[in-house]
Structure formats: C-alpha cells, structure tokens
Backbone as a printed PyTorch tensor [residue, N CA C, xyz], in Angstrom:
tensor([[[  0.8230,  -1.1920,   0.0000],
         [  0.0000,   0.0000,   0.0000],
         [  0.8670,   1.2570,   0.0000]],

        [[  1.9200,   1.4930,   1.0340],
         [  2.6360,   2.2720,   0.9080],
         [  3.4800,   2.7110,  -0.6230]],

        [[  4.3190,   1.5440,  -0.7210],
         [  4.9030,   1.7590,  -2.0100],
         [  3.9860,   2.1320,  -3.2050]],

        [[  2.3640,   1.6200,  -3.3230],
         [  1.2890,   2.2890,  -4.2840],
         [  1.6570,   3.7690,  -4.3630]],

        [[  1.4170,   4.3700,  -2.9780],
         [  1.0530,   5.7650,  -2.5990],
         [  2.2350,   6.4540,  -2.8840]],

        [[  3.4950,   5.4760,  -2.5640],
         [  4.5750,   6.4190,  -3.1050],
         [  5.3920,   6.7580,  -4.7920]],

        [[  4.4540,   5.5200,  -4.7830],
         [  4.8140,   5.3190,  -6.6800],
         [  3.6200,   6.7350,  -7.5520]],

        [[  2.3650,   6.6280,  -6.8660],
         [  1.6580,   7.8550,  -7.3010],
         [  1.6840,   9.0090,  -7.2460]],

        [[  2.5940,   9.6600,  -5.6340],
         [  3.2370,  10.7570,  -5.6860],
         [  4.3240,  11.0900,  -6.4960]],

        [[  5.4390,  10.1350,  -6.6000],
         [  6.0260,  10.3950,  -7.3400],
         [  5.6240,  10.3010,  -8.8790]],

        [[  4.6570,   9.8900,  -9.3130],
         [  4.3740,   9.9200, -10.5170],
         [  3.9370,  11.6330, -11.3160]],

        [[  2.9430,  11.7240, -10.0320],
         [  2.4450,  12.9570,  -9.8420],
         [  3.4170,  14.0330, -10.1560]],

        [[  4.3910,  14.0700,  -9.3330],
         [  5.3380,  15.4950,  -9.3840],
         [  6.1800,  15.1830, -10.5580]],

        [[  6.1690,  13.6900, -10.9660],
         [  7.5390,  14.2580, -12.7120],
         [  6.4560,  14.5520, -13.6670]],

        [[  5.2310,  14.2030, -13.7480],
         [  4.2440,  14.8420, -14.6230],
         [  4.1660,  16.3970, -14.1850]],

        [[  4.1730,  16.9000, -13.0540],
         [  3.9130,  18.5320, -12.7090],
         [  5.6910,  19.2460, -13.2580]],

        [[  6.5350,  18.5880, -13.2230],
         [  7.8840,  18.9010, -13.0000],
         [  8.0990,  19.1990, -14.8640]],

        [[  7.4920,  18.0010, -15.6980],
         [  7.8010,  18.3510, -16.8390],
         [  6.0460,  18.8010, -17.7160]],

        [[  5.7690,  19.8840, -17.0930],
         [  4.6360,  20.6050, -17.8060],
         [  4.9410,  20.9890, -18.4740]],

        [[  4.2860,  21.8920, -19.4930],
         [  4.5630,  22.9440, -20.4670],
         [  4.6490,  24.4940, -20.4170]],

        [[  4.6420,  24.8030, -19.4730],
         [  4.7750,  25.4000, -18.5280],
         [  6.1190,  26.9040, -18.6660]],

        [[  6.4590,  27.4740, -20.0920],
         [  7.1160,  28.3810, -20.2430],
         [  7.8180,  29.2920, -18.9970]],

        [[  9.0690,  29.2820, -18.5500],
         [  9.7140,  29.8190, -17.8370],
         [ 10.2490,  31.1850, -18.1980]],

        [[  9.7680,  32.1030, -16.8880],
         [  9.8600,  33.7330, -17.2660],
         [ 11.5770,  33.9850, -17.0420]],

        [[ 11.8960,  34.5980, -18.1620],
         [ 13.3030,  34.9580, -18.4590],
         [ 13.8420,  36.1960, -18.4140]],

        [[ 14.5090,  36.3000, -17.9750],
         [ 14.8200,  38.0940, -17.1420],
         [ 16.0450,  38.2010, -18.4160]],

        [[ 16.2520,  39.6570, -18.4240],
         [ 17.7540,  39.8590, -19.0510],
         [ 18.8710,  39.2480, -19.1880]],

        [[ 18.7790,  39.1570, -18.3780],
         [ 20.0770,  38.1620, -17.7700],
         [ 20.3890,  36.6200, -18.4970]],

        [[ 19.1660,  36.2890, -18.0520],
         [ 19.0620,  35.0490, -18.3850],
         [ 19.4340,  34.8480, -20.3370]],

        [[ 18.5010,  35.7690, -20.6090],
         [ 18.3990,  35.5930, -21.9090],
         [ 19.8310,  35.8340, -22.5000]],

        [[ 20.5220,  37.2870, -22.2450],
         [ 22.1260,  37.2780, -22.3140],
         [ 22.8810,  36.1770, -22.4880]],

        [[ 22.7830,  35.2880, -21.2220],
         [ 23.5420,  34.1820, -21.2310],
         [ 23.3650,  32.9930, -22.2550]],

        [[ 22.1990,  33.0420, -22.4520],
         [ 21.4700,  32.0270, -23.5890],
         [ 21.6780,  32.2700, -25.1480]],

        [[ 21.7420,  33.5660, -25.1410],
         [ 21.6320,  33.7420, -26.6370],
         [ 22.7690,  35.0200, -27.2220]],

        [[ 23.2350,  35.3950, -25.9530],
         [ 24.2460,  36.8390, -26.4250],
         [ 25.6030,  36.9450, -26.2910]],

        [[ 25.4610,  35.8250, -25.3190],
         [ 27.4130,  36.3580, -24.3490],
         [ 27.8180,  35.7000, -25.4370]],

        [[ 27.9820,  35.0000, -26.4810],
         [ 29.5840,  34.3640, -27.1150],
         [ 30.2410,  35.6400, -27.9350]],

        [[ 29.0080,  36.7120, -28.2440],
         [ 29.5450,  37.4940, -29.1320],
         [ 30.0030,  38.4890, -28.5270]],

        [[ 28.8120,  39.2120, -27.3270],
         [ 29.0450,  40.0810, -26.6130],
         [ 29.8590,  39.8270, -25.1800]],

        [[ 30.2190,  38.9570, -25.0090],
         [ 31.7270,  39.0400, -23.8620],
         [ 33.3560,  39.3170, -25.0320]],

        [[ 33.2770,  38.8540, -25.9330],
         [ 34.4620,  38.8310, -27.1510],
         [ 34.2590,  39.8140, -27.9000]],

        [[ 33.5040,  40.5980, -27.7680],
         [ 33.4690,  41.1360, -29.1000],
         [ 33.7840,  40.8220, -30.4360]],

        [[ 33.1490,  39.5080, -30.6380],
         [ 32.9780,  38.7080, -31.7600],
         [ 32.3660,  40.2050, -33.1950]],

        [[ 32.4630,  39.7180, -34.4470],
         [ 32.5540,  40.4910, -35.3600],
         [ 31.7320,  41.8220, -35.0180]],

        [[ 32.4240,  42.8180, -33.9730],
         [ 32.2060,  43.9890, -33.9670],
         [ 31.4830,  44.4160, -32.6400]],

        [[ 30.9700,  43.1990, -32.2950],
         [ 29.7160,  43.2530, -31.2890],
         [ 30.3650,  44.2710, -29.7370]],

        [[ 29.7250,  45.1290, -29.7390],
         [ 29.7960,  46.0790, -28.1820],
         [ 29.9220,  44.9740, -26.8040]],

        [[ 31.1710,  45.3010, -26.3020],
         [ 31.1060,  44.1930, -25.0360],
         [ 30.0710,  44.7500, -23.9740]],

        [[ 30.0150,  43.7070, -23.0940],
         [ 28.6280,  44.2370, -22.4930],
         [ 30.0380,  44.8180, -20.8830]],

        [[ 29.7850,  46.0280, -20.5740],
         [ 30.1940,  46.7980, -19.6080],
         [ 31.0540,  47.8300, -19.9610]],

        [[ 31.6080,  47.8220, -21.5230],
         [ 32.0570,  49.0510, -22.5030],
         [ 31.3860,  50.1990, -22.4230]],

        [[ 31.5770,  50.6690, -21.5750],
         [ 30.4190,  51.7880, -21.4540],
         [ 30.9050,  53.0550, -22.7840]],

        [[ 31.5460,  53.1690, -23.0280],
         [ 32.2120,  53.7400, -24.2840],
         [ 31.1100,  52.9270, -25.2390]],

        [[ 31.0510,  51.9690, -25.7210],
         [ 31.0770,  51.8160, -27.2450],
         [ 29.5010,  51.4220, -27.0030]],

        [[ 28.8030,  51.1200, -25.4360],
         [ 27.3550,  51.4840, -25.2940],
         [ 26.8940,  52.8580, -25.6560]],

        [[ 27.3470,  53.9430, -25.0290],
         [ 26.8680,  55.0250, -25.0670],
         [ 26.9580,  55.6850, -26.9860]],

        [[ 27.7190,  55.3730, -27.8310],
         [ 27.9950,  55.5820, -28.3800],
         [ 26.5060,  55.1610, -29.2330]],

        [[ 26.3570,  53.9220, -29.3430],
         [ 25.1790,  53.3760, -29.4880],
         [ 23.9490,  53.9280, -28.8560]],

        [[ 24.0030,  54.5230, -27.7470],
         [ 23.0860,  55.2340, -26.9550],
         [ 22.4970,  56.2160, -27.8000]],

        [[ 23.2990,  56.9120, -28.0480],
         [ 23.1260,  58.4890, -29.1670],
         [ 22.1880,  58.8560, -29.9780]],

        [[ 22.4460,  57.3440, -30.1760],
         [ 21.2580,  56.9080, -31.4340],
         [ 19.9180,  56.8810, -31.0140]],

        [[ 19.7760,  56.4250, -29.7530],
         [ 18.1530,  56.6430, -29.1470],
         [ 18.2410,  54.9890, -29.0150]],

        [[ 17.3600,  54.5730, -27.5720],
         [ 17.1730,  53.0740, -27.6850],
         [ 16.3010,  52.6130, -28.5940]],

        [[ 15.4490,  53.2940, -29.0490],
         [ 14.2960,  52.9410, -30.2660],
         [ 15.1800,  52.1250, -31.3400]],

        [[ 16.2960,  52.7620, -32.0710],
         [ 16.6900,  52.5260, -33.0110],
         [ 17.7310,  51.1260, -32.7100]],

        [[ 18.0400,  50.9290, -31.4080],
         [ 18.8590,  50.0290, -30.6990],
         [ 17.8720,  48.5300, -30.5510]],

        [[ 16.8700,  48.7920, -30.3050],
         [ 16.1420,  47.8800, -30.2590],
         [ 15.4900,  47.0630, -31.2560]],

        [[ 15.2540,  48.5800, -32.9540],
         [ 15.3700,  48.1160, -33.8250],
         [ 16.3990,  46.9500, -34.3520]],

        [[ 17.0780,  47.3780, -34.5190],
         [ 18.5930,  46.8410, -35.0160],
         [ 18.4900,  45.2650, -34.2580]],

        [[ 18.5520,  45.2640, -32.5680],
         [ 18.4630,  43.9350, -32.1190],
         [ 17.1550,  43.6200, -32.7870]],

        [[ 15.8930,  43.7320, -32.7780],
         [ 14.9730,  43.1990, -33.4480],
         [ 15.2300,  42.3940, -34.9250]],

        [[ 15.3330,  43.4270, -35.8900],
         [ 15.9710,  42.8180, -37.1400],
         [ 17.1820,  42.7170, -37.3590]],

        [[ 18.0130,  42.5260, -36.7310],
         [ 19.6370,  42.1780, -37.0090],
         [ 20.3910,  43.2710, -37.4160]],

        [[ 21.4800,  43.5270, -37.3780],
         [ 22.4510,  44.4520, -37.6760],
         [ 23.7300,  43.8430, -37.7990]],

        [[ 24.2010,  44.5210, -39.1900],
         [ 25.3350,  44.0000, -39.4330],
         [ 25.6390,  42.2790, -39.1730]],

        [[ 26.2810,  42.0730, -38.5450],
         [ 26.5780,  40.3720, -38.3660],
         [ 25.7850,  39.9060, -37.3690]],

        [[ 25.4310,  40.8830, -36.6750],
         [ 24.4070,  40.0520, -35.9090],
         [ 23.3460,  39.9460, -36.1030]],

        [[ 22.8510,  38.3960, -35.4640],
         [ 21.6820,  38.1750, -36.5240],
         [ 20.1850,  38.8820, -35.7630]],

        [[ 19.0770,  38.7500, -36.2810],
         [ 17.5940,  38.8860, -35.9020],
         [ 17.5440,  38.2300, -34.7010]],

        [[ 16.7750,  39.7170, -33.8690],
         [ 16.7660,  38.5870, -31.9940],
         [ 17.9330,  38.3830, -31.6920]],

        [[ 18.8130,  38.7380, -32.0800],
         [ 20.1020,  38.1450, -31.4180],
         [ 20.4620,  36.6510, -31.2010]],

        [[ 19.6600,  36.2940, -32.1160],
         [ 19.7580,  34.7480, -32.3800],
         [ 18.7760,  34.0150, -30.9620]],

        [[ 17.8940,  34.7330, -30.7650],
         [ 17.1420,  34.4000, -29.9880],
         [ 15.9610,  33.9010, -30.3000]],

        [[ 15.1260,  33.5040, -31.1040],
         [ 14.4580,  33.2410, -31.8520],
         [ 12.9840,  33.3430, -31.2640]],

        [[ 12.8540,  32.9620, -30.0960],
         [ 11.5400,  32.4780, -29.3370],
         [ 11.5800,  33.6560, -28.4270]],

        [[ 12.0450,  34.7390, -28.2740],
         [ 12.2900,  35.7900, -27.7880],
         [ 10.9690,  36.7400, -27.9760]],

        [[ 10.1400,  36.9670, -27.2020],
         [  9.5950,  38.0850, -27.5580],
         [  9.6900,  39.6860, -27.6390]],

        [[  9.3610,  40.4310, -27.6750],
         [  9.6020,  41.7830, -27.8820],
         [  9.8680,  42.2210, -26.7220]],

        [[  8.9600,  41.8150, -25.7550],
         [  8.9200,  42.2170, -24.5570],
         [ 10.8510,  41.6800, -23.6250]],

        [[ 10.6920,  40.3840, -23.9660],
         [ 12.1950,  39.5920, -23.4830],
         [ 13.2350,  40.9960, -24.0930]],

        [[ 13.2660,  41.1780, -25.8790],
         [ 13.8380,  41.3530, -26.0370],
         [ 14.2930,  42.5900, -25.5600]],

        [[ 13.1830,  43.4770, -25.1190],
         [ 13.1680,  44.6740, -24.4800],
         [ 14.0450,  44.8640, -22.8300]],

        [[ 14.0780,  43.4180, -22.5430],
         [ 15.0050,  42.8430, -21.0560],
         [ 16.0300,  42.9060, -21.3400]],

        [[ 16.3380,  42.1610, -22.1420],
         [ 18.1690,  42.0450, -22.7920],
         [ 18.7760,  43.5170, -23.2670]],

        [[ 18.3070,  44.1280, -23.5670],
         [ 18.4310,  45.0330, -23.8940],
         [ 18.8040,  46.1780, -22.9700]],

        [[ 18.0030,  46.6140, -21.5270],
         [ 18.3570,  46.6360, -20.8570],
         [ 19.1840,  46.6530, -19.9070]],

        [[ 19.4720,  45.0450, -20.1480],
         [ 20.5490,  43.9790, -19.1870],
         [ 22.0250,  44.4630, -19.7290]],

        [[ 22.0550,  44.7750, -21.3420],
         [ 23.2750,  45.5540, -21.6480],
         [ 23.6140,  46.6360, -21.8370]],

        [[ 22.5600,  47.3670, -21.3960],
         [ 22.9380,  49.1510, -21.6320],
         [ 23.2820,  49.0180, -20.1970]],

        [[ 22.6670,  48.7220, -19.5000],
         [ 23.1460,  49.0210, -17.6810],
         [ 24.2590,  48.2960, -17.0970]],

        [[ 24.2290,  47.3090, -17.4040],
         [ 25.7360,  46.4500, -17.2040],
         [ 27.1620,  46.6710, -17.8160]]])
C-alpha cells in the first residue's frame, strides 16, 4: 500500500515537473542564452557588455533605433540576437541587461 502511494506521488510530481509550462526569463538570463559568445568577445564587432564607451555611443542613437537593429539584425548580428523564441517584450530585457551592465 505504501509503495502504491509512493509510486503515485512520485508519478504525480515528474508529470507537474515536466509541464509545459514556459519559464519567465529576465535579461540576464536571456544574455547568457543567446548573447554572451559574441558580446563578452566582441565577436565580429559586437559592443562588449560593460564598454560603457562603445554602449553610449550606441546610446546616441536613441534606444528605439537600438532595439530596432536587435529586433531585425544588424550588421553580423543576426535577428533577436539569435534568440528566436524571444519576444519583444524579453527582447526589451536584454536590452536593458546591456545598456546598464
């Protein structure tokens, strides 16, 4: 009886554990997922993230047009930042996450 009850709890929580269930992604997160190989190296051109020089520079421009650019790609970098499943809103986090950092 016991082992029933414990075979059903545990059944229970790897069915709750692997829901579908989309996980909320902060700046940060997303950075790490989809941005740092280019933006810690400054891979083909890309602004390192804490350059506050070659941010602000980019700044100038207005974040509108910054957000553009990450939206549809710029130069070598691609659309979303190769983020693909990214929404506007995410992408509006990341974005963020590297002007302030």
């Amino acid at each position: 009886m016991k082992v029933k009850l414990l075979l059903t709890i545990s059944i229970g929580l790897f069915l709750t554990a692997c829901g579908n269930q989309q996980q909320q992604r902060d700046g940060q997160a997303i950075y790490y997922q989809s941005c740092v190989s280019c933006h810690e190296r400054g891979h083909g051109g890309a602004p390192m993230r804490g350059d506050t020089k070659a941010w602000q520079e980019r700044m100038e421009k207005g974040q509108a047009v910054l957000f553009r650019n990450l939206k549809d790609g710029y130069n070598t970098m691609p659309a979303k930042g190769a983020c693909f499943d990214c929404s506007d809103k995410e992408l509006e986090l990341v974005l963020d996450y590297l002007i302030n950092k």
